[in-house]
C-alpha positions as CSV (number, residue, x, y, z in Angstrom):
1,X,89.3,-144.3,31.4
2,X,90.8,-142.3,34.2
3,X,88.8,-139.7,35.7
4,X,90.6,-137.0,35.5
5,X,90.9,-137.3,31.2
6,X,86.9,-138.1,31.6
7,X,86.6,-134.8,33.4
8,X,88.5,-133.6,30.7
9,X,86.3,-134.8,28.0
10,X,83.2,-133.4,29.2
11,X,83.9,-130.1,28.0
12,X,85.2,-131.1,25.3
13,X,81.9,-131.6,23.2
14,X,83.1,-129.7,20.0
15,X,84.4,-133.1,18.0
16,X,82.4,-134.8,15.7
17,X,81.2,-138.0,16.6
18,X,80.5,-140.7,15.5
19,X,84.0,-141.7,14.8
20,X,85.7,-145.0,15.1
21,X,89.2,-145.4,17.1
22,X,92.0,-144.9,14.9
23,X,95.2,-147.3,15.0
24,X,97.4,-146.5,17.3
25,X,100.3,-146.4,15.3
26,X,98.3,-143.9,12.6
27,X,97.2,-141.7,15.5
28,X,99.0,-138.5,15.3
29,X,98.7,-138.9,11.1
30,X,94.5,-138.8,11.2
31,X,92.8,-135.9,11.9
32,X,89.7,-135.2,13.8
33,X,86.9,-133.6,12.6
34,X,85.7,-130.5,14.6
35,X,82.0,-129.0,14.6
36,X,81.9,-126.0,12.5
37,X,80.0,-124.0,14.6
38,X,82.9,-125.3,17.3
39,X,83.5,-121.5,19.3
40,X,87.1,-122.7,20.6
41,X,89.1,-125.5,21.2
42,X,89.8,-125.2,24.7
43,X,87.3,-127.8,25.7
44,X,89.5,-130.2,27.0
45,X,93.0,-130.5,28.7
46,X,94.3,-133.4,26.5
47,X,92.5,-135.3,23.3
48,X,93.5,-138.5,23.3
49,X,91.7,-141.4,20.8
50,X,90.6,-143.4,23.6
51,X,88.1,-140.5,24.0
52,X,86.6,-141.3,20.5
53,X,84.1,-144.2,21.6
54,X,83.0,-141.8,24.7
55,X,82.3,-139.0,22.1
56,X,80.5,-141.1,19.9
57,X,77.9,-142.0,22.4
58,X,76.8,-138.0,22.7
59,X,74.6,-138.0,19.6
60,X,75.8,-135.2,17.4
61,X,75.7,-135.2,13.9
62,X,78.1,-137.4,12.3
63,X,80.6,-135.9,9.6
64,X,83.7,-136.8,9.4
65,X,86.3,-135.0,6.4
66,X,87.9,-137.4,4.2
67,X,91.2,-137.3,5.6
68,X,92.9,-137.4,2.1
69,X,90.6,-134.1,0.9
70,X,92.8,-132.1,3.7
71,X,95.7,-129.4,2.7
72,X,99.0,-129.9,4.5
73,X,100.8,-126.7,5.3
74,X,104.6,-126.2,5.0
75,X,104.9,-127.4,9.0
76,X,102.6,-130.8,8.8
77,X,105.7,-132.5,8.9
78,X,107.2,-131.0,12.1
79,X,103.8,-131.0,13.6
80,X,103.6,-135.1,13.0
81,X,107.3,-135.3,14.2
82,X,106.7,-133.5,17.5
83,X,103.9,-135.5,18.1
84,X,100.8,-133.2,17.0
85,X,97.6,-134.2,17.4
86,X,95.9,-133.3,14.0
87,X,92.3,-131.8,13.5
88,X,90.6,-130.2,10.5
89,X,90.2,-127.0,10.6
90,X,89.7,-124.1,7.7
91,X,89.8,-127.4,5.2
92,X,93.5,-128.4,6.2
93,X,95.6,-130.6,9.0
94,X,96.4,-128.6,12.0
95,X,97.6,-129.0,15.5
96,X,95.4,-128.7,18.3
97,X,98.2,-129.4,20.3
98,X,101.5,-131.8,20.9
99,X,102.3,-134.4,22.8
100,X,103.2,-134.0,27.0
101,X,101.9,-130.8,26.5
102,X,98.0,-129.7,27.7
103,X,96.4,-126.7,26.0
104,X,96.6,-125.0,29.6
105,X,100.6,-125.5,29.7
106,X,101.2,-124.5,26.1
107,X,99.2,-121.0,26.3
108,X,100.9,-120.2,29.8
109,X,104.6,-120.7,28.3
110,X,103.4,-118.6,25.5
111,X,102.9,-116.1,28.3
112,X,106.4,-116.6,29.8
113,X,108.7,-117.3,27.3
114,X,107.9,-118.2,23.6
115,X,105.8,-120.5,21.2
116,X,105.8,-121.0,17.6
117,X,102.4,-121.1,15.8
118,X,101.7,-122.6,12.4
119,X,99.1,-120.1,10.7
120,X,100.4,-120.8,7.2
121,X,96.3,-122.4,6.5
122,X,95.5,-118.5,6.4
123,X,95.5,-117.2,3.2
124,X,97.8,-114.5,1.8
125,X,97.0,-111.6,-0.9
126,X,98.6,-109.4,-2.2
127,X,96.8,-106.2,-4.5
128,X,98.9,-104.2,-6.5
129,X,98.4,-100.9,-8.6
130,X,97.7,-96.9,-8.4
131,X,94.7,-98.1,-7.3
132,X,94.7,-100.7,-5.1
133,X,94.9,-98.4,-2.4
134,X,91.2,-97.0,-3.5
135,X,89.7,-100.3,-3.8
136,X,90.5,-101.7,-0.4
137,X,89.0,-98.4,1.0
138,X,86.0,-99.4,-1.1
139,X,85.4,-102.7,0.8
140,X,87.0,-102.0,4.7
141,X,86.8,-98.8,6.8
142,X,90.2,-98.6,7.4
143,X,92.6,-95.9,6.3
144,X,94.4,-98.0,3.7
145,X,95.6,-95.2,1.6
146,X,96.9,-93.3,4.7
147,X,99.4,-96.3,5.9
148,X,103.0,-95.6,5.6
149,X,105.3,-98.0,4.1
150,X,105.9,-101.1,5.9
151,X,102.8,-100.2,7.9
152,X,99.7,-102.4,8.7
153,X,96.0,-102.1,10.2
154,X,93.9,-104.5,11.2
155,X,90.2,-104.1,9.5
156,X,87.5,-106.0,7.9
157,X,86.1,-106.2,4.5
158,X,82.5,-105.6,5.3
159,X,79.5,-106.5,2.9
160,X,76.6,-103.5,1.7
161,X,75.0,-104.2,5.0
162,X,78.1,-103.3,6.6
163,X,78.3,-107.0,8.2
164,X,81.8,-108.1,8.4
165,X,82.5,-111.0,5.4
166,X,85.9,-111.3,7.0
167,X,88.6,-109.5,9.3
168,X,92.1,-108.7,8.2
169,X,95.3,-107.5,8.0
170,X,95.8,-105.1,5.4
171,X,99.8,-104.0,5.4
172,X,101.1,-101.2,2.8
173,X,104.0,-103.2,1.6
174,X,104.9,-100.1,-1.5
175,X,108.4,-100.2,-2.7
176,X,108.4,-99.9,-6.1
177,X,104.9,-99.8,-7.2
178,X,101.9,-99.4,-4.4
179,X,101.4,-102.6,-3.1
180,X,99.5,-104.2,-0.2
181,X,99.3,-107.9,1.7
182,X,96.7,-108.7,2.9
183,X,95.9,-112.0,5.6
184,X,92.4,-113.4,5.4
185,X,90.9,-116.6,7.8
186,X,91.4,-119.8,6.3
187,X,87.5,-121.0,7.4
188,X,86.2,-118.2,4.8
189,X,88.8,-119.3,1.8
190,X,86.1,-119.8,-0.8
191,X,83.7,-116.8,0.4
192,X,86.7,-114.7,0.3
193,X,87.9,-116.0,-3.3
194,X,84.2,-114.9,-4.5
195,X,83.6,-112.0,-2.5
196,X,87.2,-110.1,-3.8
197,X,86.1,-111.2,-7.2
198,X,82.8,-109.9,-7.5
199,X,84.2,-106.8,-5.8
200,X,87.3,-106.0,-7.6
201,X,84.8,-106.7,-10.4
202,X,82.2,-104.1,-9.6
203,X,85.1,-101.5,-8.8
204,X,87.0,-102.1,-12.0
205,X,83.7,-101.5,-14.3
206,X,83.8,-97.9,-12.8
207,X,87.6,-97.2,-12.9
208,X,89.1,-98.8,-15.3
209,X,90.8,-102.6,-14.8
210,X,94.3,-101.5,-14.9
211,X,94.6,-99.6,-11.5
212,X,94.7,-103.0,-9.8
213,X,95.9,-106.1,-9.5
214,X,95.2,-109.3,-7.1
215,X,97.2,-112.2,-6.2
216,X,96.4,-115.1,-4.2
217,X,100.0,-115.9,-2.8
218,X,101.4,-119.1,-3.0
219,X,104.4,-121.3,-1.9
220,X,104.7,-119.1,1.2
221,X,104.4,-120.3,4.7
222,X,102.9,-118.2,7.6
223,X,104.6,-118.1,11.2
224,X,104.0,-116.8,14.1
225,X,106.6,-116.6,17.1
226,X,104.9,-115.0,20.7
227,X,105.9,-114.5,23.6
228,X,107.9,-112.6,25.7
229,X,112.0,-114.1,24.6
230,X,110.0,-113.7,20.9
231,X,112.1,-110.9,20.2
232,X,115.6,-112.1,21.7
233,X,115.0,-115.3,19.8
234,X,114.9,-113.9,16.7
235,X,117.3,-111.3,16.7
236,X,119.8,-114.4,17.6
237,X,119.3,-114.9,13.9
238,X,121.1,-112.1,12.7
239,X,118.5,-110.2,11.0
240,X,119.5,-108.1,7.9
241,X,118.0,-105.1,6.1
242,X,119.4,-104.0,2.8
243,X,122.5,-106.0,3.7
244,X,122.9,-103.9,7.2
245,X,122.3,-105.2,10.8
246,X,118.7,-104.7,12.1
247,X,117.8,-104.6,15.6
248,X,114.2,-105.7,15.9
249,X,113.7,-103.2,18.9
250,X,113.2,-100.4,16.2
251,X,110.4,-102.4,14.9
252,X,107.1,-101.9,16.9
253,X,103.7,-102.6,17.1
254,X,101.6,-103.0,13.6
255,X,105.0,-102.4,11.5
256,X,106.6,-104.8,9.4
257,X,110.1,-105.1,7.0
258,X,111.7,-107.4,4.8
259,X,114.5,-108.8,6.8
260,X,117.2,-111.8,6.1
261,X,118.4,-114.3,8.7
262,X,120.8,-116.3,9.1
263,X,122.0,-119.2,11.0
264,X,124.3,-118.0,14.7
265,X,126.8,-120.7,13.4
266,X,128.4,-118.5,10.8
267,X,126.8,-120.8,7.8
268,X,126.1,-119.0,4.1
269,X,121.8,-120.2,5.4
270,X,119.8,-117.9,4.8
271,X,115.9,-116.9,5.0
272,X,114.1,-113.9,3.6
273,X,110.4,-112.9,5.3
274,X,108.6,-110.5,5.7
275,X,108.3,-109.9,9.1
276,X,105.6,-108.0,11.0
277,X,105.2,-107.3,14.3
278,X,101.9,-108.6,15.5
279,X,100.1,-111.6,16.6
280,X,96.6,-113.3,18.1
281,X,97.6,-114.3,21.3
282,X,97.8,-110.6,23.1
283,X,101.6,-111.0,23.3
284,X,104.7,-108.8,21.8
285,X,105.3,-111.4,18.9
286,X,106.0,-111.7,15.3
287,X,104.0,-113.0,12.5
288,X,106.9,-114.2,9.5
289,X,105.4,-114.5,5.8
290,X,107.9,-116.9,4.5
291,X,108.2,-117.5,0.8
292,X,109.6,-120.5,-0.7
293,X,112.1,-119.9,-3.9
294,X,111.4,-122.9,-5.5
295,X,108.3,-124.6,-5.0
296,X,110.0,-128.1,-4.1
297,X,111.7,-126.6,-1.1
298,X,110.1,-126.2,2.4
299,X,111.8,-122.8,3.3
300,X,109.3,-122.6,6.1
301,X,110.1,-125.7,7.9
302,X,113.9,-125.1,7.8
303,X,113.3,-121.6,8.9
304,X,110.9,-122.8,12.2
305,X,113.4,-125.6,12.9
306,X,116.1,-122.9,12.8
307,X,114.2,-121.1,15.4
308,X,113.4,-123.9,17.7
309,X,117.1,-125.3,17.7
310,X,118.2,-121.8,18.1
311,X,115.8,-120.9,21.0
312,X,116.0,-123.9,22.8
313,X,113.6,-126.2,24.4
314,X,113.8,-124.0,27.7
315,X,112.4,-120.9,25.6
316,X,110.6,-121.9,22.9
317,X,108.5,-124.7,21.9
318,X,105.7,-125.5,19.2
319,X,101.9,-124.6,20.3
320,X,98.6,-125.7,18.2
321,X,95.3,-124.1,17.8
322,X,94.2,-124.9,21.4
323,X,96.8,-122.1,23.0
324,X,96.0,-119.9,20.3
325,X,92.5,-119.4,20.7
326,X,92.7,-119.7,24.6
327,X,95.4,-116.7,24.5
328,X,93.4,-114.8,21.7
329,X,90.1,-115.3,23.8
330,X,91.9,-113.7,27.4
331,X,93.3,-111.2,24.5
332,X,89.3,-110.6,23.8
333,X,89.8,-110.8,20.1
334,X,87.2,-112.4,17.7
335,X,87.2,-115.6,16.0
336,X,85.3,-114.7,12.5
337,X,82.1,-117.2,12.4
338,X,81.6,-117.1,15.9
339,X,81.7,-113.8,17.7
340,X,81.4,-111.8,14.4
341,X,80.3,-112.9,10.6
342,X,78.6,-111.0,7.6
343,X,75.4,-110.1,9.9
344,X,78.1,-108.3,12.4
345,X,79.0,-105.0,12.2
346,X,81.3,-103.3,13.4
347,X,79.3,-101.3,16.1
348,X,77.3,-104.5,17.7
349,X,81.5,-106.0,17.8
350,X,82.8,-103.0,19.3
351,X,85.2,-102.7,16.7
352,X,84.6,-98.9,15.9
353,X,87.8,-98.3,17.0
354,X,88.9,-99.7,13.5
355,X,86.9,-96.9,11.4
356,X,89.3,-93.8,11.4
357,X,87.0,-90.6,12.5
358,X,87.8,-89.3,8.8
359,X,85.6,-92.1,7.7
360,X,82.7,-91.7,10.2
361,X,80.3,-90.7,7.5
362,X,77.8,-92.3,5.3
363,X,80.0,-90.4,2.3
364,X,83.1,-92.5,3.0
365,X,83.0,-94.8,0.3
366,X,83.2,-98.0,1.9
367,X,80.0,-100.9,2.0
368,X,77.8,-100.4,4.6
369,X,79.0,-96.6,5.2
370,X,75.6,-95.5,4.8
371,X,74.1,-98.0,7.2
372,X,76.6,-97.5,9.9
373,X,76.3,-93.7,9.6
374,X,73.7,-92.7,7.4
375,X,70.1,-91.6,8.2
376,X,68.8,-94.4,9.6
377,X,72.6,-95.9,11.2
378,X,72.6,-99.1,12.8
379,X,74.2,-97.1,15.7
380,X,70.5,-95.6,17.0
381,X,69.0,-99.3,16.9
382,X,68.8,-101.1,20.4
383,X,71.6,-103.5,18.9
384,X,73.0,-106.1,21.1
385,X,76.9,-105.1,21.7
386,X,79.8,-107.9,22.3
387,X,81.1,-107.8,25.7
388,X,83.1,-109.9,28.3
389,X,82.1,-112.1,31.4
390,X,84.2,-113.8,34.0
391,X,81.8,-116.9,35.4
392,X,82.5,-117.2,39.0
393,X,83.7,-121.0,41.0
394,X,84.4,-124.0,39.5
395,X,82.8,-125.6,36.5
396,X,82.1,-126.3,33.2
397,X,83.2,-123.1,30.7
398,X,80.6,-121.8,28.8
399,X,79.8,-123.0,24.9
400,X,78.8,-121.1,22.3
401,X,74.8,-120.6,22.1
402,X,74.6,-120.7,26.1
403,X,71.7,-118.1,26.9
404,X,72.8,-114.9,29.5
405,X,70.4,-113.6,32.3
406,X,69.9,-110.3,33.8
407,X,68.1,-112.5,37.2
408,X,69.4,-115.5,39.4
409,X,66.3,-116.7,38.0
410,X,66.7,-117.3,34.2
411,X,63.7,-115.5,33.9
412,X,65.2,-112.4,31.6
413,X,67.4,-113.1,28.6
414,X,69.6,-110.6,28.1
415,X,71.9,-112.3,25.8
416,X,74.0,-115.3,24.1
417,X,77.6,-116.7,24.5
418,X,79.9,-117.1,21.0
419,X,83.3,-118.1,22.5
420,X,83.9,-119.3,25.7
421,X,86.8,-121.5,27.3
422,X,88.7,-121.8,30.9
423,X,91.1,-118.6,30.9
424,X,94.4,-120.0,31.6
425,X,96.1,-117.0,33.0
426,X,93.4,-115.7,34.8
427,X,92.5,-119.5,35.9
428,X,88.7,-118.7,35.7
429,X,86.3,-119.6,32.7
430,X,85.5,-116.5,30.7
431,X,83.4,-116.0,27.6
432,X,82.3,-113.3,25.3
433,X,79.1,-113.0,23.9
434,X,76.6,-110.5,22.9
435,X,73.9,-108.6,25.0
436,X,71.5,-105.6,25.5
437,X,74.1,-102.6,25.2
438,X,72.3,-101.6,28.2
439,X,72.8,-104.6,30.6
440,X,76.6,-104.9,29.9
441,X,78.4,-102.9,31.7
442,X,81.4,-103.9,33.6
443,X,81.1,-105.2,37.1
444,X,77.2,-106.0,36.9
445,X,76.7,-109.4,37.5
446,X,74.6,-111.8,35.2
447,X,73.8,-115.3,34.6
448,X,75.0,-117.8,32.4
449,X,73.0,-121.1,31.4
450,X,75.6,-123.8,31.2
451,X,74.4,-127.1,30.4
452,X,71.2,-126.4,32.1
453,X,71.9,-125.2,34.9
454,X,72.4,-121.3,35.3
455,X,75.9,-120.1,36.5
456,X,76.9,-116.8,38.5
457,X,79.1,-114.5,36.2
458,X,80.1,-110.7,36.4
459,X,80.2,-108.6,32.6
460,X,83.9,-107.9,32.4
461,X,86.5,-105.5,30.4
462,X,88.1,-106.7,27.5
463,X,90.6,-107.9,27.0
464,X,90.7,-110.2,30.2
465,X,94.7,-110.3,29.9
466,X,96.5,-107.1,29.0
467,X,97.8,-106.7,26.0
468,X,101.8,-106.7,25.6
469,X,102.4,-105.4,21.9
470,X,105.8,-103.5,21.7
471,X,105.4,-99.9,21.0
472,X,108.8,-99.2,21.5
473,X,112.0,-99.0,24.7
474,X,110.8,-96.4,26.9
C-alpha cells in the first residue's frame, strides 16, 4: 500500500472491521458498513477495498449489514454508474463518494460551482388538517402556525424533557386544505415512525382525531443541488409556475414552490417538484422533493440526469455523504446522534434561535416548554453549551469522544468532541463539541486529546465557513 492512501487510512477509523476484501469486479455494488456512533465521514481522502485488510487488523467490533437487507434510493443506479463507492448509512446504500474524486475535491467544487446530493434516504411527511398546524406546535418550538404559504423553518420535535428526538424541516405547503411537509433523518426512521404515533396519538385523544392527518410519503425522491451555478443550472430548465415562467431569483432563502421543468431542447419532458430553497452544505442551493407518477418510473433519476447533462461536467457533478458532512460541519450545523439527540436540548445546542420569543414560556404548549423555561429551566443549570474549535498545525482531526482541556497539561477537562473532520475550505481540522459555557468563548485557546496525545486548538465562531443562502438581489 502506498503511503500516502495509508496516511489516508489512519483517520479513517470509522468503518467496521472485520471485513473480508470484496471482488473487484462487485466493488462499487457492496457497501461498507460504518460505526454508528461514526461522527463524520471525512476520515479519509479516498476508501479504496485494499484498505479493508488494514482496517480489520484495528480491533473494533465486527458488524457488518447484510448487504441484501439495504434500501436503494431512486439514484443507486446513477451512483453505481458513476462509480460510487457505497456505504450503509440510515439502513440504505449511499455514496460516500465517486470515483477520481476525493472527499476534499468534491466539497470544494461544491463551494465553486455546483454538486448534486442524493438525500432521497431522508424520510418525507406530510400532515394534513385544521389542525395539523396545532399539533406540530405541540411537539417543536417553532412557529408552525405562523408560516406563510410555501414557507419553511427548520426545528426539532423535542421529547417531555425538551431533548431533541429529531431536527427538521417543517414547510407550510397550504393550498387547498392546511397542509405541511415535513423532512426527518433517515438514522431515526423507526424512532420517528413511533414517536409521531404515540404523539399524534396523545394529541388526538384531547382534540378530536379528525383535525389531522399523517402521511409517510412514498415514491418520491429527494435532491439536493448546491453550490454557487445551483441557481443558473436550474433555471436552464425552464421552470414553470401555474403554467407561467418563474425566475428562481424571486425565490429566497427558507421558501419553497411547486415548479415544472423542462428539458432546454424544446422536448414535451417534463418534471414537477417541489422545490425549496435550502440545503446542509452552507451554500445558496436547492433541495427538490420529486414525486414519481407511477410507482414503476424513476422520475428522480431522469430528473438528476437532466441536470447533470444540462449543467455540464465543468459545473456540476455528483458528491456523496463525505462532502456533505464536511461542508455541513465548516457550515457548523449538527448531525442528529452526534452533536445533538433526545438528551440535547435546544439551549446546551445553541439552537435557541429556533424558539420564536412568542414561545419563550413554560405556557407555550410544546414538550419540554416547562423545562426550558419553567421554574426550574434547564437554562440556570451549569449546562455544557456546543461550541466550535479550530486545532492548530498539522495532524490527525479530531474523533468524536476526544476529551477538551482548559491547560497544556490535560490536567482540566473542560469538555468532549461530537464531530470533527479536516475543514476543506479553511484547510485546518475543526471540530465541534460541547463544554463548560464558561470556558468557550471565542478566541481562548484549549486542548484537544487526539489519539493520546493532546493537541493545541483555539474555541472558534460558528459556522467556520459563512453561510451563502440567498435572501434575495440586492
Amino acid at each position: 500500500m502506498k503511503r500516502a492512501q495509508s496516511s489516508s487510512l489512519r483517520a479513517f477509523l470509522c468503518i467496521r472491521p472485520a471485513f473480508r476484501p470484496l471482488p473487484r469486479a462487485a466493488a462499487v455494488h457492496q457497501p461498507i458498513a460504518l460505526r454508528s456512533n461514526c461522527p463524520t465521514f471525512l476520515r479519509h481522502s479516498r476508501v479504496t477495498q485494499a484498505s479493508l485488510p488494514l482496517l480489520s487488523r484495528r480491533g473494533f467490533a465486527s458488524t457488518v449489514t447484510r448487504y441484501e437487507d439495504l434500501k436503494k434510493t431512486p439514484l443507486y443506479d446513477l451512483h453505481v454508474q458513476h462509480g460510487g463507492k457505497m456505504v450503509e448509512f440510515g439502513g440504505h446504500s449511499m455514496p460516500v463518494q465517486y470515483s477520481g474524486q476525493s472527499i476534499i475535491d468534491s466539497s470544494r467544487w461544491t463551494r465553486e460551482k455546483a454538486s448534486v446530493f442524493d438525500v432521497s434516504h431522508m424520510t418525507q411527511h406530510k400532515f394534513v388538517g385544521p389542525k395539523a398546524a396545532a399539533f406540530l406546535e405541540s411537539i417543536s418550538p417553532g412557529p408552525v402556525s405562523s408560516l406563510k404559504p410555501f414557507q419553511g423553518t427548520y426545528s426539532a420535535f423535542l421529547n417531555e424533557n425538551a431533548g431533541i428526538v429529531d431536527d427538521t424541516i417543517i414547510t407550510n405547503i397550504t393550498e387547498a386544505a392546511p397542509t405541511f411537509h415535513v423532512v426527518t433523518n433517515a438514522g431515526n426512521y423507526e424512532n420517528n415512525l413511533k414517536y409521531l404515533q404515540q404523539e399524534l396519538n396523545k394529541f388526538t385523544s384531547k382534540h378530536g382525531k379528525d383535525g389531522v392527518a399523517w402521511e409517510v410519503i412514498q415514491n418520491t425522491g429527494l435532491v439536493a443541488l448546491q453550490g454557487p451555478m445551483a441557481s443558473d443550472i436550474l433555471q436552464t430548465l425552464q421552470p414553470e409556475h401555474d403554467f407561467q415562467p418563474f425566475d428562481l431569483d424571486t425565490l429566497t432563502f427558507g421558501n419553497s414552490k411547486w415548479l415544472t421543468f423542462r428539458e432546454p431542447n424544446g422536448s414535451d419532458v417534463t418534471w414537477s417538484s417541489l422545490v425549496a430553497r435550502t440545503g446542509y452544505t452552507g451554500e445558496d442551493g436547492f433541495e427538490l422533493s420529486i414525486p414519481h407518477p407511477e410507482p414503476a418510473e424513476n422520475t428522480t433519476q431522469s430528473f438528476t440526469e437532466t441536470i447533470l447533462s444540462t449543467g455540464g461536467t465543468d459545473r456540476v457533478r455528483l458528491a456523496g455523504l463525505g462532502a456533505r458532512d464536511a461542508l455541513r460541519l465548516e457550515a457548523g450545523l449538527c448531525l442528529h446522534g452526534h452533536d445533538i439527540n433526545d438528551t440535547t436540548t435546544p439551549l446546551q445546542a445553541s439552537l435557541l434561535w429556533i424558539i420564536p420569543k412568542a414561545r419563550r414560556s413554560a405556557d407555550a404548549g410544546f414538550n419540554g416548554a416547562d423545562k426550558l423555561f419553567g421554574p426550574n429551566k434547564i437554562k440556570e443549570d451549569p449546562v455544557l453549551r456546543r461550541v466550535g474549535m479550530v486545532l492548530e498545525g498539522r495532524g490527525p482531526s479530531a474523533r468524536e469522544g476526544d476529551k477538551v482541556y482548559s491547560d497544556a497539561e490535560g490536567t482540566h477537562e473542560v469538555g468532549t468532541i461530537t464531530s470533527g473532520a479536516p475543514g476543506p475550505t479553511l484547510g485546518k481540522n475543526i471540530a465541534m463539541g460541547y463544554v463548560q459555557k464558561d470556558v468557550g468563548k471565542a478566541g481562548v485557546p484549549c486542548w484537544i486529546k487526539v489519539r493520546g496525545k493532546l493537541r493545541a486548538a483555539t474555541f472558534a465562531k460558528m459556522p467556520f465557513v459563512p453561510a451563502k443562502y440567498f435572501k434575495g438581489k440586492a
